[in-house]
GUKEVEX-48104 format. One record per residue (C-alpha): residue number from 1; y, z, x; residue in three letters. Coordinates in steps of 0.001 Angstrom, whole numbers. Each point is the difference from the previous one (the first is absolute). Layout:
// residues N
k:NUM&north:Y&up:Z&east:X&r:Ala
...
END
This chain:
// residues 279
k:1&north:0&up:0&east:0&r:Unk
k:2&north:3555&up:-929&east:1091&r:Unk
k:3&north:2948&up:2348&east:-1149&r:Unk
k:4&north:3405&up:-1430&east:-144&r:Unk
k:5&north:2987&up:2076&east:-77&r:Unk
k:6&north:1143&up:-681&east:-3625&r:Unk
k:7&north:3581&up:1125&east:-2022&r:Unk
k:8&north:259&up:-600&east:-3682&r:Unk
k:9&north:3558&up:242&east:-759&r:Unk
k:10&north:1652&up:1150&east:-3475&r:Unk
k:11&north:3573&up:-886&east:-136&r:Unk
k:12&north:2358&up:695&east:-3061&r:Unk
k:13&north:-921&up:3381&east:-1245&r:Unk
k:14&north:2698&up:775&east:-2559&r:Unk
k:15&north:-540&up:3232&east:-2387&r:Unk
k:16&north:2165&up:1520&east:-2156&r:Unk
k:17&north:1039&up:3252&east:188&r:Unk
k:18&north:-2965&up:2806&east:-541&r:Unk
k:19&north:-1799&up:-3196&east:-1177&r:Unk
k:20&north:-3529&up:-1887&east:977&r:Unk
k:21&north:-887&up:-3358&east:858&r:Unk
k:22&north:-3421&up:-1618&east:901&r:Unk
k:23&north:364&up:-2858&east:2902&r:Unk
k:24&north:-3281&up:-2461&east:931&r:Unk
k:25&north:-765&up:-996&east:3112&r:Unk
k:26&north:-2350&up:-3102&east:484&r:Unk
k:27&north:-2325&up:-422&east:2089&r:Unk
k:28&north:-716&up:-2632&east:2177&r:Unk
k:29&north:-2991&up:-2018&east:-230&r:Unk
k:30&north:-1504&up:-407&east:3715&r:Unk
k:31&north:-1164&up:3496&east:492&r:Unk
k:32&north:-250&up:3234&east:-1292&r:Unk
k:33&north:2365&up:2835&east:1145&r:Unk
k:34&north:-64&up:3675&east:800&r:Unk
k:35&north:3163&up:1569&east:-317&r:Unk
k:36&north:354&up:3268&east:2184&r:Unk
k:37&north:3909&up:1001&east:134&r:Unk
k:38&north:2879&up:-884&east:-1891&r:Unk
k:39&north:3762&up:240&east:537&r:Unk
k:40&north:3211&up:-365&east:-1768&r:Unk
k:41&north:3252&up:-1245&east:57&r:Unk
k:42&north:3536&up:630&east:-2364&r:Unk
k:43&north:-2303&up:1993&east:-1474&r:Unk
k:44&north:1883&up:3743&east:-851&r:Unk
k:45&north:-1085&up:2647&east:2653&r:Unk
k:46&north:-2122&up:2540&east:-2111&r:Unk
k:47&north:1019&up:-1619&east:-3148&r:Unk
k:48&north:-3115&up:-1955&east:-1533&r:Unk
k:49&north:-3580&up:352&east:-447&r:Unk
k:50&north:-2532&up:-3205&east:606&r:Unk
k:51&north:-3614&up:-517&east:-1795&r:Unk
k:52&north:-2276&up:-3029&east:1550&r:Unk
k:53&north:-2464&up:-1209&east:-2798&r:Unk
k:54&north:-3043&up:-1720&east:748&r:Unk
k:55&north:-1748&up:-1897&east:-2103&r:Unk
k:56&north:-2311&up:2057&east:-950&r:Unk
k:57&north:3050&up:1665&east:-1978&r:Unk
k:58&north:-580&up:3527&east:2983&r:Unk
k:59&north:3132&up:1473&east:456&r:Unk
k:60&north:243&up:553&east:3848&r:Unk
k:61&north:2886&up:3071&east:-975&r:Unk
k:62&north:-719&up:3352&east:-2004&r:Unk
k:63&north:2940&up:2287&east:-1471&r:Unk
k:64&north:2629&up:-1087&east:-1870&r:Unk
k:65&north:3438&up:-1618&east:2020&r:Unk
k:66&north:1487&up:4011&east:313&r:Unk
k:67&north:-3450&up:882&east:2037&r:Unk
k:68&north:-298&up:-3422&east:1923&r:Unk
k:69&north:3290&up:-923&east:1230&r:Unk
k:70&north:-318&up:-2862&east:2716&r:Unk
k:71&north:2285&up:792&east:3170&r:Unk
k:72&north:-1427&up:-2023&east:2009&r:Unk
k:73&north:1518&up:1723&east:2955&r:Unk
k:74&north:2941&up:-2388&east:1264&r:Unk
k:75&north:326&up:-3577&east:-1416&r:Unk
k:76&north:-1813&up:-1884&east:2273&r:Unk
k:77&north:-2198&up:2579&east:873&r:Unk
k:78&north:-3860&up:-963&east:-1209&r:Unk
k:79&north:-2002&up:2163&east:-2198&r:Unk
k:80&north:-3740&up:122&east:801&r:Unk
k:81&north:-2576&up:-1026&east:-2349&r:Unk
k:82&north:-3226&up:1407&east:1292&r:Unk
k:83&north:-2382&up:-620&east:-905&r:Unk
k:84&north:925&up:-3745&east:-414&r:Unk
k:85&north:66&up:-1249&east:-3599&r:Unk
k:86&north:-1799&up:-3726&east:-221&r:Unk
k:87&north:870&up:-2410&east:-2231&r:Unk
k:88&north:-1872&up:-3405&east:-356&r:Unk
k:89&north:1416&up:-3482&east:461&r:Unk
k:90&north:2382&up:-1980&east:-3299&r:Unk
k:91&north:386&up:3644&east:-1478&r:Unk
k:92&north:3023&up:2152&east:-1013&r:Unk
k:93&north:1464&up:3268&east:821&r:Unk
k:94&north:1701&up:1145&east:-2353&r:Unk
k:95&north:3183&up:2620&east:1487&r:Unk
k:96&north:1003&up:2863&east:-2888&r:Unk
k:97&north:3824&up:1144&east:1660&r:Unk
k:98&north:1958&up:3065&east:-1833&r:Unk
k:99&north:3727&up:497&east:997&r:Unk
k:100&north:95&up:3415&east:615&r:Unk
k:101&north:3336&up:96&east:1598&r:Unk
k:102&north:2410&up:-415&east:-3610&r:Unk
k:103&north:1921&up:-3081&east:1582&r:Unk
k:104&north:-2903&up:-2448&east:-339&r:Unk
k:105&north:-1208&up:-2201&east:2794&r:Unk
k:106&north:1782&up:-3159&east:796&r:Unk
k:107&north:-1413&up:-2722&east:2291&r:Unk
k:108&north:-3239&up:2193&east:1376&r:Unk
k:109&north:-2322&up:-1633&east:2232&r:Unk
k:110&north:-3466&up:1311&east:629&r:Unk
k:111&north:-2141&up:-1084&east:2976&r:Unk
k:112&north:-4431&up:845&east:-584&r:Unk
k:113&north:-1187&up:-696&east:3097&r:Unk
k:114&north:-3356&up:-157&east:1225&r:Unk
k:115&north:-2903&up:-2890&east:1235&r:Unk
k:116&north:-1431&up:-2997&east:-1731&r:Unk
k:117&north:-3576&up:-296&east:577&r:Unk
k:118&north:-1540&up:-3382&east:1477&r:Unk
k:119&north:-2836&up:-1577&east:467&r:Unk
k:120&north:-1007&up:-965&east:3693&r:Unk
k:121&north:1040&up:-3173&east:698&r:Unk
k:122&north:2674&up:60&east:-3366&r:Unk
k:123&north:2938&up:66&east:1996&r:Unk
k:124&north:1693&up:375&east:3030&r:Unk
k:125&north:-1012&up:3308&east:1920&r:Unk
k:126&north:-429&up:-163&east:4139&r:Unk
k:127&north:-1444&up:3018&east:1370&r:Unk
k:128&north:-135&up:1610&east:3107&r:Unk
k:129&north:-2017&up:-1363&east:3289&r:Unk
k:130&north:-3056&up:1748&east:281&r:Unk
k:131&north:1237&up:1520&east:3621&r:Unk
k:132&north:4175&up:719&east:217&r:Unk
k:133&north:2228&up:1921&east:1665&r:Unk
k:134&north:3290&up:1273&east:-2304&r:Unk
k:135&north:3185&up:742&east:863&r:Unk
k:136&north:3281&up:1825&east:-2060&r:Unk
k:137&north:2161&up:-2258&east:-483&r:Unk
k:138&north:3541&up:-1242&east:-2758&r:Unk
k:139&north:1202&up:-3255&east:-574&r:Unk
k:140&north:3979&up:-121&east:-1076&r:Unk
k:141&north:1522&up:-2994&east:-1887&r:Unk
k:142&north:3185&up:-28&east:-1492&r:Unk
k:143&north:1162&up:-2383&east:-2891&r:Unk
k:144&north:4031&up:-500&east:-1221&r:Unk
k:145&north:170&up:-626&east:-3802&r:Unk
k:146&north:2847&up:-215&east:-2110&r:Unk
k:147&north:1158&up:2277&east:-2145&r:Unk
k:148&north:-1608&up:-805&east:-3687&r:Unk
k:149&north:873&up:1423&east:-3821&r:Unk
k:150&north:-2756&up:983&east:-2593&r:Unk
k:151&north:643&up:-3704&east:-1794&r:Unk
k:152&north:-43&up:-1792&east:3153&r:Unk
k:153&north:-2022&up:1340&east:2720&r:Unk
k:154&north:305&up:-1017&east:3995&r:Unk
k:155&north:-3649&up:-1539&east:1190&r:Unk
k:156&north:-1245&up:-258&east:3219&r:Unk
k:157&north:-3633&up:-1677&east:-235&r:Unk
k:158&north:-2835&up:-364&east:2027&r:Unk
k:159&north:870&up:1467&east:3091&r:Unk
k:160&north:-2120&up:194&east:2702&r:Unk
k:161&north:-1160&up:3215&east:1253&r:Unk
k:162&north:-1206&up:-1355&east:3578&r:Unk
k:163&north:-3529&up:1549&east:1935&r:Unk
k:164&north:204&up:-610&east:3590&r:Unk
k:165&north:-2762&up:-1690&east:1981&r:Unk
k:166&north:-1392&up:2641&east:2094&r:Unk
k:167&north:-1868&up:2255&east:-2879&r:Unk
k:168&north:-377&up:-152&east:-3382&r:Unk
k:169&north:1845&up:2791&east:-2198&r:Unk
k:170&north:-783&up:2322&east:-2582&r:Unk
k:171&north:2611&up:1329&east:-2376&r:Unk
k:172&north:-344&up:3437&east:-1002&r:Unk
k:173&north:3887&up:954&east:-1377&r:Unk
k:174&north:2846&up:-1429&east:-581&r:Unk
k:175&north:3570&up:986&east:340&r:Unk
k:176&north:3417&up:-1340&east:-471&r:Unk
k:177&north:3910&up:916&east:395&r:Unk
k:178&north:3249&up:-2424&east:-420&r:Unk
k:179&north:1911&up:-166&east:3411&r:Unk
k:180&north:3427&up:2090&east:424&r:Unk
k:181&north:3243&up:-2068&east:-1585&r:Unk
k:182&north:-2418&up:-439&east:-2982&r:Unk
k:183&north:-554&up:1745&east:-3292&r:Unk
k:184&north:-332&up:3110&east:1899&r:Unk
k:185&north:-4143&up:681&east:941&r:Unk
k:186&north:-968&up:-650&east:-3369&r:Unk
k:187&north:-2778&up:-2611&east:-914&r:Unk
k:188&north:269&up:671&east:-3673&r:Unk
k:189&north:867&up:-2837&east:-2134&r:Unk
k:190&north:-2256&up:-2486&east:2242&r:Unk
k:191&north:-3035&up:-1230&east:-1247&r:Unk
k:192&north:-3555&up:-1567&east:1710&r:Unk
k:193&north:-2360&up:-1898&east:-3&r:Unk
k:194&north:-3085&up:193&east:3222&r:Unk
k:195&north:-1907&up:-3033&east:-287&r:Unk
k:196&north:-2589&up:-1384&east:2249&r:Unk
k:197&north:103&up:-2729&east:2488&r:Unk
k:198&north:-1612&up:-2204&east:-3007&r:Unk
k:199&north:3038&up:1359&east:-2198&r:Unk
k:200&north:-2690&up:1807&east:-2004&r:Unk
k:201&north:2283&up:3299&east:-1050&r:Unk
k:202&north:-966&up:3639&east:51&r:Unk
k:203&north:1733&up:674&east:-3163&r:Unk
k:204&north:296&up:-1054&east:-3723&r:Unk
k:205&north:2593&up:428&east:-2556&r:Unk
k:206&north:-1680&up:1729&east:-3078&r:Unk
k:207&north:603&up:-2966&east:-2153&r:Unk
k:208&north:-1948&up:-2248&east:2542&r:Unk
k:209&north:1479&up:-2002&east:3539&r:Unk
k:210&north:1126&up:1479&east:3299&r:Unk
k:211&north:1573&up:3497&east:-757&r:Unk
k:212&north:3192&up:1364&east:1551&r:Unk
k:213&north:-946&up:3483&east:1538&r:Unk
k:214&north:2982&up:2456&east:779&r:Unk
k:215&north:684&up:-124&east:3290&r:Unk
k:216&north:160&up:3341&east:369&r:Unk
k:217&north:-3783&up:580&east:-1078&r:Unk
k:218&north:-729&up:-2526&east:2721&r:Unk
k:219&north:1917&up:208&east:2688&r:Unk
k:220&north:1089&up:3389&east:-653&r:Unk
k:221&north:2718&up:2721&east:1540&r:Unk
k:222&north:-100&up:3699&east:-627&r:Unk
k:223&north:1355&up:730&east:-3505&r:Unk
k:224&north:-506&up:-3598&east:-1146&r:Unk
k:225&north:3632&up:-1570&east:-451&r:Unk
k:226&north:2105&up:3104&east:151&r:Unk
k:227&north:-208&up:-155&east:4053&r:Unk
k:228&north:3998&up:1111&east:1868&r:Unk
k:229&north:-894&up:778&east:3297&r:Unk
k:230&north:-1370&up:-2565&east:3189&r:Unk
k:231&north:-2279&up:3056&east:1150&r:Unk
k:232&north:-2436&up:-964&east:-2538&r:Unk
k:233&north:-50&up:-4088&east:726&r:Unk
k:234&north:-3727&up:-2007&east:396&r:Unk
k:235&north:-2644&up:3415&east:-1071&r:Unk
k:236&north:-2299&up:-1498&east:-2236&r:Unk
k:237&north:-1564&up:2183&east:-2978&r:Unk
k:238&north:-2165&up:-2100&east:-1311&r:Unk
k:239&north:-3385&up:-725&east:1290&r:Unk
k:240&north:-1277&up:-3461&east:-506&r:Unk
k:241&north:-3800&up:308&east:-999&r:Unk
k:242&north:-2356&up:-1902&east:639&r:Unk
k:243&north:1934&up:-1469&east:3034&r:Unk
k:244&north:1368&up:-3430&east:33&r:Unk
k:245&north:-1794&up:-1894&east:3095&r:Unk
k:246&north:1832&up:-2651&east:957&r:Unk
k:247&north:-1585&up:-2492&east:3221&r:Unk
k:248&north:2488&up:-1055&east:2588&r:Unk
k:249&north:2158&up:-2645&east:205&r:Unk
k:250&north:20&up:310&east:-4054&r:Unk
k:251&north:2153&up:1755&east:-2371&r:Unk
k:252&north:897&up:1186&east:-3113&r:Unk
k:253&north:2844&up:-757&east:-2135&r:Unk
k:254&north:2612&up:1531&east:-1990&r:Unk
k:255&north:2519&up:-665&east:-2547&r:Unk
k:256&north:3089&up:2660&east:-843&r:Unk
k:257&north:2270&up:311&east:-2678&r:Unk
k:258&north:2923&up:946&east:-600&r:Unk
k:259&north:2339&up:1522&east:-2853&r:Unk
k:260&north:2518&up:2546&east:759&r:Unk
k:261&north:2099&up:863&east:2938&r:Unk
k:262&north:3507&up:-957&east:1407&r:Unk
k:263&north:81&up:-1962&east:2994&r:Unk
k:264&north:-3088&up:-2035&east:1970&r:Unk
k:265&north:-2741&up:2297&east:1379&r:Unk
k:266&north:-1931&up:-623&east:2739&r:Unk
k:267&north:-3396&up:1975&east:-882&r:Unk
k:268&north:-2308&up:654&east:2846&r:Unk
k:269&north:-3942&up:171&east:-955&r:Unk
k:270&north:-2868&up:1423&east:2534&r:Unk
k:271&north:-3620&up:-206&east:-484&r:Unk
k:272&north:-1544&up:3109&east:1281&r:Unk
k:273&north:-3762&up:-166&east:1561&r:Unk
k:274&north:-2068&up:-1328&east:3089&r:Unk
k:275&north:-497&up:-2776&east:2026&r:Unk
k:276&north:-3561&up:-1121&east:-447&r:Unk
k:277&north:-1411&up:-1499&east:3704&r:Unk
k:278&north:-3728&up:-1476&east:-163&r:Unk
k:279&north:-1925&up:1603&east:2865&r:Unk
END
């Protein structure tokens, strides 16, 4: 079996005040996923409660919203889901979301990430040599975009995220910051999309098609968006599981997104893992 880092995305959660809405996500049809953390973001900070239902109609919550309130730590911070909940390929999850807050919830994105499951053979998956040697190592890239609105977004797509010759790479995390004269440190606002060096993309948008993850949940900075001070630039919180192996000379790819800000940013992206050298 091949597992494949895998984000479905659900994008414009609005609730009314003290109210409840049920969102569906889709999901895809090439292989069945295992979802094992989700995240938030614009979501209120200790102000709504979540309920995943399968299809089996089992409520993955118990309590009513006062005993179950969702916190989720920090946006952007990942809440574990062990042990993993599986759900088969073409099926829906359907997402049960109470404001708790009293001011409703306006534009909330929530990120369920986990694995799809392949077949050998199914897609693209290299592995490691059987003898290596590994070595710690970051790769930086940096990216200007232009400063975007809700109604018409700045897009950078397809760029290369470059593997250099001498070893292939394994990602592990991922973190991000916007370079001084900026929008401050903040990578909030941004969104992603990782893709493969075959454009195949590690997300999906919960109505179907590539999905726009946060960048924050992916290339993440202590206290998600809310970041003021350069102490805290490039340390990742956010382990990338399974690992991304990518061979040398290859790459992956990655379009960003943007809708906010004030000026151009120049956002700087490093893949955190090893250098992979065949013995």
């Amino acid at each position: 079996m091949i597992e494949r880092h895998q984000d479905y995305v659900l994008r414009n959660i609005n609730v009314t005040a003290n109210g409840t809405e049920t969102f569906i996500i889709q999901m895809d049809s090439d292989a069945p996923f295992a979802l094992r953390s989700v995240a938030t973001s614009g979501m209120p900070f200790k102000g709504f409660q979540f309920v995943i239902k399968g299809i089996d109609d089992r409520l993955y919550t118990a309590g009513t919203p006062e005993t179950a309130v969702d916190s989720l730590l920090y946006p952007g911070t990942f809440y574990i889901v062990y042990p993993q909940i599986p759900f088969a390929t073409q099926l829906q999850i359907q997402v049960i979301i109470t404001d708790l807050s009293g001011a409703g919830i306006t534009n909330g994105v929530m990120v369920f990430r986990g694995t799809k499951l392949y077949r050998p053979g199914t897609v693209f998956g290299p592995a490691y040599p059987a003898n290596f040697s590994e070595l710690n190592f970051r790769y930086p890239f940096n990216f200007t975009i232009p400063l975007g609105t809700t109604n018409s977004p700045s897009v950078l797509a397809g760029q290369p995220l470059d593997i250099e010759s001498d070893a292939d790479f394994v990602v592990r995390m991922c973190s991000a910051f916007v370079q001084p004269l900026g929008d401050g440190y903040s990578v909030g606002h941004n969104d992603v999309i990782l893709r493969d060096q075959y454009q195949k993309p590690y997300s999906t948008d919960s109505g179907g098609g590539p999905g726009w993850v946060p960048m924050e949940t992916l290339f993440p900075l202590p206290n998600g968006d809310a970041l003021s001070s350069a102490l805290w630039w490039s340390v990742p919180d956010v382990t990338i599981y399974p690992e991304i192996y990518i061979p040398k000379s290859q790459q992956l790819l990655l379009d960003l997104r943007r809708t906010n800000g004030t000026q151009n940013n120049t956002i700087n992206v490093i893949l955190h893992g090893s250098k992979i050298f065949q013995a």
